[in-house]
N, C-alpha and C positions, 0 to 999 in steps of 0.2 A: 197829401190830399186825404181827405175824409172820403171815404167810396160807404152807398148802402146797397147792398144786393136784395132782391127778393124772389126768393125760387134758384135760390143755390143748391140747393137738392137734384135738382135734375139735372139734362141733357148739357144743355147751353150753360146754364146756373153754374155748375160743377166748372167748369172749363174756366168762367169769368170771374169766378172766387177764386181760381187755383193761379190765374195771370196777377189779380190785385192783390195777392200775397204776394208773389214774387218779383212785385212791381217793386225798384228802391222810390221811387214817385208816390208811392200809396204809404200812410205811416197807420191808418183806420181805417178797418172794414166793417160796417153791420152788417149782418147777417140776420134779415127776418125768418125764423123758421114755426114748421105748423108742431115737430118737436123735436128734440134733443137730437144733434148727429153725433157727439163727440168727437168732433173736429175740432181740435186745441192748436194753436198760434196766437201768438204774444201779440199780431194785430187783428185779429179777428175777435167780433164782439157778437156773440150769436145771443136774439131776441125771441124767446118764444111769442106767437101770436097766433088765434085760432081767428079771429075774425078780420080777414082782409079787405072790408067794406070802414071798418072803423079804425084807423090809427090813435084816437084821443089819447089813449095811455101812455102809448109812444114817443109823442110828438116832440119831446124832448131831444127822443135820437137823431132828430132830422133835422137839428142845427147844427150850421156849421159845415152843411156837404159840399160838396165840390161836385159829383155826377152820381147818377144811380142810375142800375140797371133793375129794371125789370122782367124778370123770366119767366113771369107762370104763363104756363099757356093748356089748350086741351084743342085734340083735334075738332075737327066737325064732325059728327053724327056721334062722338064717344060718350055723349051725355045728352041730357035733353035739351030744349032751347033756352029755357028759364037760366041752367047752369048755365049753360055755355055765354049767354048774355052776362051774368053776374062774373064769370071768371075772364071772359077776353071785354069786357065795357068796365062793369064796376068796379070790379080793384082794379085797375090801371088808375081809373080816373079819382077815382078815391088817394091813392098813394100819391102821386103826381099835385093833388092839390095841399097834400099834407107839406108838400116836399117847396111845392110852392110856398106856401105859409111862412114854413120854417125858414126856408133858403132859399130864395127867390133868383137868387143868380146859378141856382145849381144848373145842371145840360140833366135830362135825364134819356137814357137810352129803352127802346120798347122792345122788345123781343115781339116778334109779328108770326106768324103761321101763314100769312096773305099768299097766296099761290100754292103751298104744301100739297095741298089738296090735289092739284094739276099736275103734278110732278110724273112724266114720263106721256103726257098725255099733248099729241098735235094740233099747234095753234091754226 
């Protein structure tokens, strides 16, 4: 399987790049990054990208996939609304319709924060 990541850098990210490497089921990983980890394996293809609203130049990589995960995320109140709308709306939906385009039968998975915020707090 062709696996794309994005927000392999972080929390969640880290964990679901370090499984689809060690998946025998996965043979290619992209790896969108904003820059260089030096993280080298023979299946991992890491993609510098600074604007995650626009895939055009990429759209190459996103043939061919089989599922992607998406992992960027930002809490609530850690930025202002404009950000936080562009980072949990726009790239989702931006990536998602690339992903479409290219591979239309890919699954894509969303990393969510939905509830984080409530965490320890009585319904």
């Amino acid at each position: 399987m062709k696996i794309i990541i994005i927000g392999s850098t972080g929390m969640v990210g880290k964990l679901v790049l370090a499984k689809c490497l060690a998946s025998d089921k996965v043979n290619e990983v992209i790896s969108f990054v904003r820059k260089p980890t030096g993280i080298k394996h023979n299946k991992r293809n890491e993609i510098l990208i600074q604007n995650f609203e626009d895939f055009s130049q990429q759209e190459n990589s996103f043939k061919d996939t089989h599922a992607a995960f998406f992992c960027i995320g930002v809490y609530t109140g850690q930025v202002n609304d404009e950000i936080f709308k562009k980072i949990t709306v726009n790239y989702p939906v931006e990536f998602a319709k690339t992903l479409e385009k290219q591979s239309p039968q890919a699954t894509i998975c969303l990393l969510s924060g939905a509830g984080a915020d409530y965490a320890g707090t009585k319904y």
